[in-house]
VEXROPA-657472 format. One record per residue: residue number from 0; residue in three letters; chain; x, y, z negated of N, C-alpha, C in turn. Coordinates in steps of 0.2 Angstrom, whole numbers, plus 5000, padded with zeros to 4 digits. Last residue first. Layout:
N
[rec NUM, 'Ala', 'A', [X, Y, Z], [X, Y, Z], [X, Y, Z]]
...
***
This chain:
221
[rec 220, 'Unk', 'A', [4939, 5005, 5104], [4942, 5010, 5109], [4940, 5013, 5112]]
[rec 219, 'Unk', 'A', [4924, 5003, 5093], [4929, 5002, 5101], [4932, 5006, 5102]]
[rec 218, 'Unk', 'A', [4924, 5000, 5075], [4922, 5005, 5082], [4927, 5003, 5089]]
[rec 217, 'Unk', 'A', [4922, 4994, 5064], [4924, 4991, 5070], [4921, 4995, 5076]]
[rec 216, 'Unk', 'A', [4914, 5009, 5058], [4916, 5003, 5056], [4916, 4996, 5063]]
[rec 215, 'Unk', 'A', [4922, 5025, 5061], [4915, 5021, 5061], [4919, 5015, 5062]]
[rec 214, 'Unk', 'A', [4930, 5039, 5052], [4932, 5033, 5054], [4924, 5028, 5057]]
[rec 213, 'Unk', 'A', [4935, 5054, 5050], [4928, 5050, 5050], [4930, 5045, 5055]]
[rec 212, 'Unk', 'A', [4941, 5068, 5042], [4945, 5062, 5048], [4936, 5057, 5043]]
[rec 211, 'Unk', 'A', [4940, 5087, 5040], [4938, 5079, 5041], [4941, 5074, 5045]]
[rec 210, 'Unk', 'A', [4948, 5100, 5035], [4948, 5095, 5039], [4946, 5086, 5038]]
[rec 209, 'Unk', 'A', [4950, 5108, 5025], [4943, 5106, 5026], [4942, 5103, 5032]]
[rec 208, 'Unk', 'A', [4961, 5110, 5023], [4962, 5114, 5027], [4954, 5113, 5029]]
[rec 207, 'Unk', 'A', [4967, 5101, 5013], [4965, 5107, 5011], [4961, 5110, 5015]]
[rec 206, 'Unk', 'A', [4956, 5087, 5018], [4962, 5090, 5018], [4959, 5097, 5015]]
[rec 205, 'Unk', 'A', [4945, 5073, 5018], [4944, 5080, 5020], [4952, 5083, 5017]]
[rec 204, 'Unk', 'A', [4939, 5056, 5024], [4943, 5061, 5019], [4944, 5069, 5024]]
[rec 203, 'Unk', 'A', [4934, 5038, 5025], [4932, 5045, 5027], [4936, 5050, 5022]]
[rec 202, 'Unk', 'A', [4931, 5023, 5034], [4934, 5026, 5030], [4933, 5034, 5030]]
[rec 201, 'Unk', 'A', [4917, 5017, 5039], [4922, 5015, 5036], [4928, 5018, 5031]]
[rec 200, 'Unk', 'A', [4899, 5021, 5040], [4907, 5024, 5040], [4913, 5020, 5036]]
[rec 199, 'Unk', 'A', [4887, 5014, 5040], [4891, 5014, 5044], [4901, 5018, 5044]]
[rec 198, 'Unk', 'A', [4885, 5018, 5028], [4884, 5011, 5030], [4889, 5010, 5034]]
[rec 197, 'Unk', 'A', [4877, 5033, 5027], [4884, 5030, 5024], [4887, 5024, 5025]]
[rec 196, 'Unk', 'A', [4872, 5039, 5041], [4873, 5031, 5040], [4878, 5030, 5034]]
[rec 195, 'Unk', 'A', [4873, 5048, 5050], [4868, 5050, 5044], [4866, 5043, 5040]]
[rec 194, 'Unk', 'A', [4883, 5061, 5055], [4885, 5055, 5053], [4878, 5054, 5048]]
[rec 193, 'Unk', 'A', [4883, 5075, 5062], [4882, 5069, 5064], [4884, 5060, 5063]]
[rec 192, 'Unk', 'A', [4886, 5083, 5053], [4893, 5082, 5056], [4890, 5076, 5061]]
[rec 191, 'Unk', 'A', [4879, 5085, 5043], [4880, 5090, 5046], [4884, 5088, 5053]]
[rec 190, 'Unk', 'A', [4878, 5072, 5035], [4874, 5072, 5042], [4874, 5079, 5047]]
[rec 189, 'Unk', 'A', [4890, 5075, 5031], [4892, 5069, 5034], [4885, 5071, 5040]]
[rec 188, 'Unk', 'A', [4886, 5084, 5019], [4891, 5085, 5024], [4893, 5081, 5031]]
[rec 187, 'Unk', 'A', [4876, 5076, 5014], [4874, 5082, 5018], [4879, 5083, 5022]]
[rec 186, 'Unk', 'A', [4883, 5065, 5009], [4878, 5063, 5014], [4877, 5071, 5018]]
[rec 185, 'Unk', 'A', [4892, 5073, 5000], [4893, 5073, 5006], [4889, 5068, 5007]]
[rec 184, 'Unk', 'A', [4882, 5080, 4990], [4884, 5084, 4994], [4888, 5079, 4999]]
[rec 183, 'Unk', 'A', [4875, 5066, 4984], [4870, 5071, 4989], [4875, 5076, 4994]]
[rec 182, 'Unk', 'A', [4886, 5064, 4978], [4885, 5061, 4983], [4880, 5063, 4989]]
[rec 181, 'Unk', 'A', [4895, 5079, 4972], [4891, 5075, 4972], [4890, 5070, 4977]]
[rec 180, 'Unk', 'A', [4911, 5088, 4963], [4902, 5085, 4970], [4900, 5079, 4970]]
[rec 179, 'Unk', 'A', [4923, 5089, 4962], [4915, 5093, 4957], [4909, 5093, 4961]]
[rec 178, 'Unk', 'A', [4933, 5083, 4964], [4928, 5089, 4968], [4926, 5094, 4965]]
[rec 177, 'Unk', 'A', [4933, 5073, 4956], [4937, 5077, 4956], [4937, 5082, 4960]]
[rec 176, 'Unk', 'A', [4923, 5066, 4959], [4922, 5068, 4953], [4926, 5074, 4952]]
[rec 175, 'Unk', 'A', [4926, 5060, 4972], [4920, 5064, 4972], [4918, 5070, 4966]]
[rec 174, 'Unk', 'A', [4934, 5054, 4967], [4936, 5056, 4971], [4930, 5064, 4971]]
[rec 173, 'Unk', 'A', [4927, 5042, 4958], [4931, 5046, 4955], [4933, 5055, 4960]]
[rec 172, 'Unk', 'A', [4917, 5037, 4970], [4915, 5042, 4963], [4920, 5044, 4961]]
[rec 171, 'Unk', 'A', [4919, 5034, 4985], [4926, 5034, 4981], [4924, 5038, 4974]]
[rec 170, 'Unk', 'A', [4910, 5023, 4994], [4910, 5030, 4993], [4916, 5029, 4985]]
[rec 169, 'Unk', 'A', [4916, 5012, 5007], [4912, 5011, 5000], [4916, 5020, 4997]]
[rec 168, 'Unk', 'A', [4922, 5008, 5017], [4915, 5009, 5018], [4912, 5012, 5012]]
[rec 167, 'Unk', 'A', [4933, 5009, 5015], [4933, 5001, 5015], [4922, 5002, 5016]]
[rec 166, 'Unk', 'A', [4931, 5021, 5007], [4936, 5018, 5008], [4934, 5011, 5010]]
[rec 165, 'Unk', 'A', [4929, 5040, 5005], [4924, 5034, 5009], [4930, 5029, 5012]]
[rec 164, 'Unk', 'A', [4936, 5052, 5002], [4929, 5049, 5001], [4927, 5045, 5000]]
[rec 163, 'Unk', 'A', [4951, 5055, 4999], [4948, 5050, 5003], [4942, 5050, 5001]]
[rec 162, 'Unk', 'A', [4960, 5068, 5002], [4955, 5068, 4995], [4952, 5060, 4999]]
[rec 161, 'Unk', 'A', [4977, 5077, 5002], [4972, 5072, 5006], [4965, 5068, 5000]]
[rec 160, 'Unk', 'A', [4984, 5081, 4990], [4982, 5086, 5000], [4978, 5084, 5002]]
[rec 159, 'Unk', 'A', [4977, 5082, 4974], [4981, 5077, 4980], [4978, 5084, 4988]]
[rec 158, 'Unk', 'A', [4972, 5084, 4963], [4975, 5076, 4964], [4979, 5075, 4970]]
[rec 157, 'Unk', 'A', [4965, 5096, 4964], [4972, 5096, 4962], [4976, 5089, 4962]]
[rec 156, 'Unk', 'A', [4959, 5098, 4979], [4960, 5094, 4974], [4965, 5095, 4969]]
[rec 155, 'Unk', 'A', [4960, 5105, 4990], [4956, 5105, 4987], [4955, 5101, 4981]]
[rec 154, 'Unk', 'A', [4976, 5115, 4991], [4974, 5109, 4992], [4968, 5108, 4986]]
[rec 153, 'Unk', 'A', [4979, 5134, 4995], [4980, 5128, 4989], [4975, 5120, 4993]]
[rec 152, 'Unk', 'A', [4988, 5131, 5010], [4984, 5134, 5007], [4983, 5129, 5002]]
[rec 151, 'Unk', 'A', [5005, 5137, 5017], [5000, 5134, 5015], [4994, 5136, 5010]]
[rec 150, 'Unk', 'A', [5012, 5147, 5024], [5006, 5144, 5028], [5002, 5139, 5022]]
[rec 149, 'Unk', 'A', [5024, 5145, 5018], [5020, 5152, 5020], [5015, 5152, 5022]]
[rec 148, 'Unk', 'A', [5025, 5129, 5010], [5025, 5133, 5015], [5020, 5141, 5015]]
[rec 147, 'Unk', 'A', [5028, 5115, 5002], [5028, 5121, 5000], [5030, 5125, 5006]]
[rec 146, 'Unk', 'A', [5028, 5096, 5006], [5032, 5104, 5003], [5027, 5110, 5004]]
[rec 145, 'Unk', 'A', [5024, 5083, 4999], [5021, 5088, 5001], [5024, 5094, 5000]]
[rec 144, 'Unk', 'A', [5031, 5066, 4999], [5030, 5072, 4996], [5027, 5079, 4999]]
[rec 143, 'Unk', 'A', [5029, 5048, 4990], [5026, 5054, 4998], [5027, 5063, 4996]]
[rec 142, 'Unk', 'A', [5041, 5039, 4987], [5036, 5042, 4987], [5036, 5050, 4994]]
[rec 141, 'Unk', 'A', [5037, 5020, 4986], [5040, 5028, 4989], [5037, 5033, 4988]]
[rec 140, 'Unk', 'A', [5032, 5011, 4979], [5036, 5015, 4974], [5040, 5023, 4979]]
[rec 139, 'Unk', 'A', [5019, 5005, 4983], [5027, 5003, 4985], [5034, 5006, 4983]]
[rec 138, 'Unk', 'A', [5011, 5015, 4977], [5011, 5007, 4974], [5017, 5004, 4976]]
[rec 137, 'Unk', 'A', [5018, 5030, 4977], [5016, 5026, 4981], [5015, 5020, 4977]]
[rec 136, 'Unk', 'A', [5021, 5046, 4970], [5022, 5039, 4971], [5019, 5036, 4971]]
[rec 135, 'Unk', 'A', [5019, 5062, 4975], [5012, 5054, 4975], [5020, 5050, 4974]]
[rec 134, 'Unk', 'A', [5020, 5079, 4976], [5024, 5075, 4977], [5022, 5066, 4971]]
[rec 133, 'Unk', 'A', [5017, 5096, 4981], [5015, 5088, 4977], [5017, 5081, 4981]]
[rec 132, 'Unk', 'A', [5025, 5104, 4983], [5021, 5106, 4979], [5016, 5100, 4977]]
[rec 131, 'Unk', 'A', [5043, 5108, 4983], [5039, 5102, 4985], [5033, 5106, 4981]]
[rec 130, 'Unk', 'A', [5053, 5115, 4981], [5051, 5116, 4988], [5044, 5113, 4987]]
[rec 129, 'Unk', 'A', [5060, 5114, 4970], [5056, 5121, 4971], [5051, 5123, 4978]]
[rec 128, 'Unk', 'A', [5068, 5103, 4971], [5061, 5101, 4969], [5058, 5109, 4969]]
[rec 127, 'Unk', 'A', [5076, 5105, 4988], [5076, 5108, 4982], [5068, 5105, 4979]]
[rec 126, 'Unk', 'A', [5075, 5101, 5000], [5085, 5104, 4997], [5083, 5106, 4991]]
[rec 125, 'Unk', 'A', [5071, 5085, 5008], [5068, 5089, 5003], [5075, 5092, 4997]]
[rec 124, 'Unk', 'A', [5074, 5075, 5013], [5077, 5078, 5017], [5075, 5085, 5013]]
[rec 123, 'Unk', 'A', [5073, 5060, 5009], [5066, 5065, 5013], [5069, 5070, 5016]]
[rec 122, 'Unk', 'A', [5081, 5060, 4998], [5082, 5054, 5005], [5075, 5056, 5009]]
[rec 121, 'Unk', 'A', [5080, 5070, 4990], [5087, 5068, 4996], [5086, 5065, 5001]]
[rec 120, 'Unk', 'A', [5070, 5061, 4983], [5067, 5069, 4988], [5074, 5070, 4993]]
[rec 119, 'Unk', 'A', [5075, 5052, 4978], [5071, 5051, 4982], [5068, 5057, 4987]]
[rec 118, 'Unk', 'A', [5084, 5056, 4969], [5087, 5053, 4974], [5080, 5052, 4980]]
[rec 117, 'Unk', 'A', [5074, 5063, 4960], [5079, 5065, 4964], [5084, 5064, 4970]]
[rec 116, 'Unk', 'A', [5067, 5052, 4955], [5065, 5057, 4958], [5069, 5063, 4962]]
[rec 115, 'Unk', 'A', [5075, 5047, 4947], [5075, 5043, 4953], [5069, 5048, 4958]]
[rec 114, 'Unk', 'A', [5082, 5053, 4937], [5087, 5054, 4944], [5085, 5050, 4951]]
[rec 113, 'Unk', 'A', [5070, 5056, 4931], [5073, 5061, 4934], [5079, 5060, 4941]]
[rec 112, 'Unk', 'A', [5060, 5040, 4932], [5065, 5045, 4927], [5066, 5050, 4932]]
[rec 111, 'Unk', 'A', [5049, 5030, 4927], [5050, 5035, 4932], [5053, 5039, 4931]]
[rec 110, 'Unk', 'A', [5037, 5024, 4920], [5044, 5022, 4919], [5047, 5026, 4926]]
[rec 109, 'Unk', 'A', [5024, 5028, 4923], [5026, 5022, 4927], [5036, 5020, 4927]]
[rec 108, 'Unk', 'A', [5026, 5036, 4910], [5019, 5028, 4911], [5022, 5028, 4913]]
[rec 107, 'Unk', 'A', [5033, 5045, 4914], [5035, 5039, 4906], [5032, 5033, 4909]]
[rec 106, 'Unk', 'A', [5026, 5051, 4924], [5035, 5048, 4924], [5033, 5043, 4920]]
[rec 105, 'Unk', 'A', [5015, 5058, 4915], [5015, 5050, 4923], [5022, 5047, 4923]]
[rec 104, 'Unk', 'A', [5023, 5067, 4910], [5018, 5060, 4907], [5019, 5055, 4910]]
[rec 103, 'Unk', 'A', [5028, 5075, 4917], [5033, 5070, 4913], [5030, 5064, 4911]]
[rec 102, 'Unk', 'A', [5025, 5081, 4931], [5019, 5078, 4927], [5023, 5073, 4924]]
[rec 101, 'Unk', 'A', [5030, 5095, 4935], [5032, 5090, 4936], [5028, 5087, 4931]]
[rec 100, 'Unk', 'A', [5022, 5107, 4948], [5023, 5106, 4942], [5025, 5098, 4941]]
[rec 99, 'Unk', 'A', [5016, 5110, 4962], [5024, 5112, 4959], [5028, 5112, 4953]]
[rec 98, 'Unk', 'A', [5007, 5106, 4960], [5006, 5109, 4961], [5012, 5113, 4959]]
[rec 97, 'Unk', 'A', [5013, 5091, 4954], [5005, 5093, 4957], [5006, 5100, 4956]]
[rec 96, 'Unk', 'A', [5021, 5074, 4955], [5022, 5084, 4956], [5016, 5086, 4959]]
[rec 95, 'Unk', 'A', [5016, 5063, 4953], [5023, 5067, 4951], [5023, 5073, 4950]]
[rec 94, 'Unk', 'A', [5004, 5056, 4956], [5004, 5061, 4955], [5012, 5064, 4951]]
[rec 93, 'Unk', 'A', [5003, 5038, 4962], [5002, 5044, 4954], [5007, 5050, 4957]]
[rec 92, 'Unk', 'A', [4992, 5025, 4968], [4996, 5031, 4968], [4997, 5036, 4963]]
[rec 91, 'Unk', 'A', [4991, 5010, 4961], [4987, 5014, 4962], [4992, 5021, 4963]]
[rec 90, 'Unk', 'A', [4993, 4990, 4961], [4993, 4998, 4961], [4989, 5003, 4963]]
[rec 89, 'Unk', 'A', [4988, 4979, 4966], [4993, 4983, 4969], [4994, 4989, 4966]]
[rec 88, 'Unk', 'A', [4980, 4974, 4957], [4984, 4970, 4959], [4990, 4973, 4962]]
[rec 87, 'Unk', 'A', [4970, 4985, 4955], [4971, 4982, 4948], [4979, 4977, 4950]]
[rec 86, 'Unk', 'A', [4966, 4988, 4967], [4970, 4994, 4962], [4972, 4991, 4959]]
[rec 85, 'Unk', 'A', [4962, 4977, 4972], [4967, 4980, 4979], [4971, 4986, 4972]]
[rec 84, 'Unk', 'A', [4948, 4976, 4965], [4955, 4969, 4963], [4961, 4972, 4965]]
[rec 83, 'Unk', 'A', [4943, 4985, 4969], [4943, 4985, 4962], [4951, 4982, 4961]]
[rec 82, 'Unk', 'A', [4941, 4983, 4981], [4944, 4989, 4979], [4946, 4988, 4972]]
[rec 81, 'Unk', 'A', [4939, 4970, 4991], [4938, 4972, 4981], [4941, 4978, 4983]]
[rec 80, 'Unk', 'A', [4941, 4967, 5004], [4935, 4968, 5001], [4933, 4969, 4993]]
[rec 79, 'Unk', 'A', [4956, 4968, 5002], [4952, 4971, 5008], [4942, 4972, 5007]]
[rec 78, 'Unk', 'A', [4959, 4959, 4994], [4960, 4966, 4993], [4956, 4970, 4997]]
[rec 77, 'Unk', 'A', [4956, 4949, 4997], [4950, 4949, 4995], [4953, 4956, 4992]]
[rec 76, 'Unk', 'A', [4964, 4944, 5009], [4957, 4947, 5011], [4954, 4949, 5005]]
[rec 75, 'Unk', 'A', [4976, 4945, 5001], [4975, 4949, 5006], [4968, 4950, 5007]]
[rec 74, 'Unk', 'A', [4974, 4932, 4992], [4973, 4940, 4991], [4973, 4945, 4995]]
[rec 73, 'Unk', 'A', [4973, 4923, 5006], [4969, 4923, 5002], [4967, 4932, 4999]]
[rec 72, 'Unk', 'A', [4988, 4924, 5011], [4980, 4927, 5013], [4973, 4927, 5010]]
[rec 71, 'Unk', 'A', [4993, 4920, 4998], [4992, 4923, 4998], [4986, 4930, 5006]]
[rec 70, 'Unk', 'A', [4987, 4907, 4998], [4985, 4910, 4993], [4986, 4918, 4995]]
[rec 69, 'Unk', 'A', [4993, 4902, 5011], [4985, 4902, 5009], [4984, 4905, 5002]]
[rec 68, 'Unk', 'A', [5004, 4902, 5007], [5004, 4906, 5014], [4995, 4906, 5012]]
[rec 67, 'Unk', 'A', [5009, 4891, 4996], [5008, 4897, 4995], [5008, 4904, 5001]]
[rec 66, 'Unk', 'A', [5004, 4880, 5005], [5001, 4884, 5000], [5003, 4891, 4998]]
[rec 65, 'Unk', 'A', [5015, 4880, 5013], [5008, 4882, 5015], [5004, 4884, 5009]]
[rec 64, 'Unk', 'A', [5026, 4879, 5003], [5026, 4884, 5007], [5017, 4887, 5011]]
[rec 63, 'Unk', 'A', [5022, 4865, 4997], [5020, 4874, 4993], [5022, 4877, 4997]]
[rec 62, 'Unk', 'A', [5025, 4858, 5013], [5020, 4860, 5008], [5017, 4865, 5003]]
[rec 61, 'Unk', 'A', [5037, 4860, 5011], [5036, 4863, 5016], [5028, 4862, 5016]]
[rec 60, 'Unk', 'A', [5043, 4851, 5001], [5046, 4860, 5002], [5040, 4863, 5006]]
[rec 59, 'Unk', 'A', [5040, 4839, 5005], [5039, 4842, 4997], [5039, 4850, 4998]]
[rec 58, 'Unk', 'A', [5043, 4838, 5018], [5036, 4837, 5016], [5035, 4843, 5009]]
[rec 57, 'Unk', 'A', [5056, 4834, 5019], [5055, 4838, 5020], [5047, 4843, 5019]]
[rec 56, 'Unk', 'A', [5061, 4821, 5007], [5058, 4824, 5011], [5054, 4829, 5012]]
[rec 55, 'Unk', 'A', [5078, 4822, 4999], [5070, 4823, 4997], [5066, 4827, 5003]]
[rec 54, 'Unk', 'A', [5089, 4822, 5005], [5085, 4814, 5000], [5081, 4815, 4999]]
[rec 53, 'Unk', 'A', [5097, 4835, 5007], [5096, 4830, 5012], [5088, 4822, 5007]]
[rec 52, 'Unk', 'A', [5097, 4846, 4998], [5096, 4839, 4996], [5093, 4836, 5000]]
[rec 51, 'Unk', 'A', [5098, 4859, 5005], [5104, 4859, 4999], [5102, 4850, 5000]]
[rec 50, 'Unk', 'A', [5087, 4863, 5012], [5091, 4861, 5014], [5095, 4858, 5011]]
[rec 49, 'Unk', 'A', [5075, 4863, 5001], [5076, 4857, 5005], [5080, 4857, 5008]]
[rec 48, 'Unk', 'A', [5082, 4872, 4992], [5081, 4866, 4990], [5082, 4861, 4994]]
[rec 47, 'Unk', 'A', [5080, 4884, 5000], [5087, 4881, 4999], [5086, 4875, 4995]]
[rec 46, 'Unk', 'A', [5066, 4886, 5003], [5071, 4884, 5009], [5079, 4881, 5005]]
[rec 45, 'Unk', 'A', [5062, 4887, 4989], [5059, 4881, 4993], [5065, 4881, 5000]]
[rec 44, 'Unk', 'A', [5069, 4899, 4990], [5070, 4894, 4985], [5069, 4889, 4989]]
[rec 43, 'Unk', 'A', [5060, 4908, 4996], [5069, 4905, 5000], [5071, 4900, 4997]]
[rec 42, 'Unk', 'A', [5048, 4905, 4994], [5048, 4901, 5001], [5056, 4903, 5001]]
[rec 41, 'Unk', 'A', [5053, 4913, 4982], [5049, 4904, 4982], [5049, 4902, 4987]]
[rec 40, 'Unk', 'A', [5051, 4927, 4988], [5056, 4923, 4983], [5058, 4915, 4983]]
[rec 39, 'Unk', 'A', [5041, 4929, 4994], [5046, 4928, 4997], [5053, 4925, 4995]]
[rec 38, 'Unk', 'A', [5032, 4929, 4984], [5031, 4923, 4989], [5038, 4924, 4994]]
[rec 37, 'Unk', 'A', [5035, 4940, 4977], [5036, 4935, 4974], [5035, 4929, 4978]]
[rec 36, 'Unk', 'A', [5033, 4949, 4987], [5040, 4948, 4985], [5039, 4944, 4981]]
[rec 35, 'Unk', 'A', [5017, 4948, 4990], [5024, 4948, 4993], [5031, 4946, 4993]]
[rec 34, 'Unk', 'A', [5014, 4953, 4975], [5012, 4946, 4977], [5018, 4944, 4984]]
[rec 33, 'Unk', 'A', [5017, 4965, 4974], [5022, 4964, 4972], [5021, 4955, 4972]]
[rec 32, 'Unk', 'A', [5019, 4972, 4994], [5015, 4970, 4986], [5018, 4966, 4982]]
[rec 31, 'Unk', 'A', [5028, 4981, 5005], [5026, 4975, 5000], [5024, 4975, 4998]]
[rec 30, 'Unk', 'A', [5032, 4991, 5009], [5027, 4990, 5009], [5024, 4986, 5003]]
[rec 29, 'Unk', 'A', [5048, 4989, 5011], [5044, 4996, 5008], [5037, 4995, 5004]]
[rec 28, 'Unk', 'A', [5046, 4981, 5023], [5050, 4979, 5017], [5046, 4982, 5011]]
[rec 27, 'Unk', 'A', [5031, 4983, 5033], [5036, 4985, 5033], [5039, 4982, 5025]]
[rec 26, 'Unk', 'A', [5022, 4971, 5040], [5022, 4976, 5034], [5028, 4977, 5033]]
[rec 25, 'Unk', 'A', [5011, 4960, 5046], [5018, 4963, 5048], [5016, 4969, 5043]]
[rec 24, 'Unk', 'A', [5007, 4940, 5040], [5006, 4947, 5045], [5012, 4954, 5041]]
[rec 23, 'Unk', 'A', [5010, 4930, 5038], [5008, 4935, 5033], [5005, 4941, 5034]]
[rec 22, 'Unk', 'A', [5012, 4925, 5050], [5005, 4924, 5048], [5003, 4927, 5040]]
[rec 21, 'Unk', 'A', [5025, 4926, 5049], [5021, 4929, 5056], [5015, 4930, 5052]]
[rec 20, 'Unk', 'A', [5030, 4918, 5038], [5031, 4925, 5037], [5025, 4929, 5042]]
[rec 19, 'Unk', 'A', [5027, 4904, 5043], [5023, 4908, 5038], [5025, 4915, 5036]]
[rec 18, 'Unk', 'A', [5036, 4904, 5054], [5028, 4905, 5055], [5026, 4908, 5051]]
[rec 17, 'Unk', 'A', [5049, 4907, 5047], [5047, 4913, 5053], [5039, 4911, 5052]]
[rec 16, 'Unk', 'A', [5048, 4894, 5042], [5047, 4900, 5037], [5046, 4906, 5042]]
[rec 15, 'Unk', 'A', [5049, 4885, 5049], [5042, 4884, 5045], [5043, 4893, 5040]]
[rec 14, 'Unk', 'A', [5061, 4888, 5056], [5055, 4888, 5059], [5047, 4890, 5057]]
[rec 13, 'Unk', 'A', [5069, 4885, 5044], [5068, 4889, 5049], [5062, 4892, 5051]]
[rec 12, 'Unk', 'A', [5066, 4872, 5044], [5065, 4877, 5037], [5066, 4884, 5041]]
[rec 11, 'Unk', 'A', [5072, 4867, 5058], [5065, 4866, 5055], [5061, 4870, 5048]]
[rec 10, 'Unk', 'A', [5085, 4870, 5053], [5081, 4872, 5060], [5077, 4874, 5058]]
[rec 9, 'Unk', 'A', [5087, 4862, 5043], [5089, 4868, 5042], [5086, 4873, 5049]]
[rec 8, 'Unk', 'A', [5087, 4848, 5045], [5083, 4852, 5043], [5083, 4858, 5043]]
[rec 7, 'Unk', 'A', [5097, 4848, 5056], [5091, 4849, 5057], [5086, 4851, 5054]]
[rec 6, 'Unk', 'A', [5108, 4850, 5049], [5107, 4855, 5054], [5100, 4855, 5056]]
[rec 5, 'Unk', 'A', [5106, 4838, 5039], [5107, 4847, 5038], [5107, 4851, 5043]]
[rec 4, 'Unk', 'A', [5109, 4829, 5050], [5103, 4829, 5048], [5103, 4836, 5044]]
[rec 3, 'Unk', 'A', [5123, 4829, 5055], [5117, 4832, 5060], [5109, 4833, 5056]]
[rec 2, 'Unk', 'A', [5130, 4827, 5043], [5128, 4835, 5046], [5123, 4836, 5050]]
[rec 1, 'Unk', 'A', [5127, 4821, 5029], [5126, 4819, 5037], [5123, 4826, 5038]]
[rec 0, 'Unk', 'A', [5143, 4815, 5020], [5137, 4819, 5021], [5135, 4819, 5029]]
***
């Protein structure tokens, strides 16, 4: 067996797989789509194949790596411009607990049981499901939860604390449905606020508290 040359390739698989990971760009574990972990999967496979069998040049391996580096920027960018494709591909947030109510439905669909809803409010820091009053699993499967306070007010949605509008620039109908408004009513809201460009605004949402966040599209520091 010729060690130096398994030490080398083993550098070089290395190497080629830190770049393609860089150039996945940065996203926490948690985060991952489930394109992600199957491309992480395949580039380790590709890495122990080509170390494991010195005889088959390294080319073979480190080629589907590039490829699948270009596929997957691929869907990256076109999540970024499909909203459609970003829901269909990645998921979609759901609703566990809405208003201190636990939505068994949603469970069943996303196959979501009771002890995994309970280990997860543990790992929040959350002493009781009596605290939470709405509690989102994530497309990454964490989930986000919103407690229960002397100060809270109900949330304009029953979908959620945070309602988004305006994503990726593009006005959110379902969102707006869930309101019970219209698009007329946020142009009006928007130009109250000195905003009279739907065009122009990239992302946009209002909180129970009728707090706006208004984003403008590649705006400067």
């Amino acid at each position: 067996m010729d060690v130096g040359k398994i030490v080398l390739r083993t550098i070089i698989t290395y190497l080629v797989i830190v770049i393609v990971f860089r150039m996945m760009g940065k996203r926490e574990i948690g985060e991952l789509s489930l394109l992600d972990i199957v491309i992480f999967i395949m580039v380790a496979e590709m890495a122990v194949f080509a170390i494991e069998d010195p005889s088959v040049t390294l080319l073979h391996s480190i080629i589907p790596m590039g490829l699948l580096l270009i596929i997957q920027r691929f869907t990256a960018w076109l999540s970024l411009k499909s909203g459609l494709f970003r829901g269909w591909f990645e998921g979609k947030p759901s609703v566990i607990v809405s208003k201190g109510k636990i939505d068994e439905h949603e469970m069943r669909k996303q196959r979501y049981n009771f002890n995994d809803l309970m280990q997860q409010l543990r790992e929040n820091g959350t002493k009781s499901i009596n605290d939470v009053e709405f509690a989102i699993l994530e497309p990454s499967g964490k989930l986000s939860i919103v407690e229960k306070s002397s100060k809270y007010q109900q949330p304009i949605s029953e979908k959620g604390y945070v309602i988004p509008l305006i994503v990726d620039g593009k006005i959110q109908d379902k969102a707006l449905k869930d309101l019970r408004k219209s698009k007329d009513w946020l142009k009006e809201m928007l130009a109250s606020k000195g905003y009279h460009s739907l065009e122009s605004i990239s992302f946009c949402s209002v909180d129970s508290n009728d707090q706006w966040y208004i984003d403008i599209k590649d705006e400067t520091v």
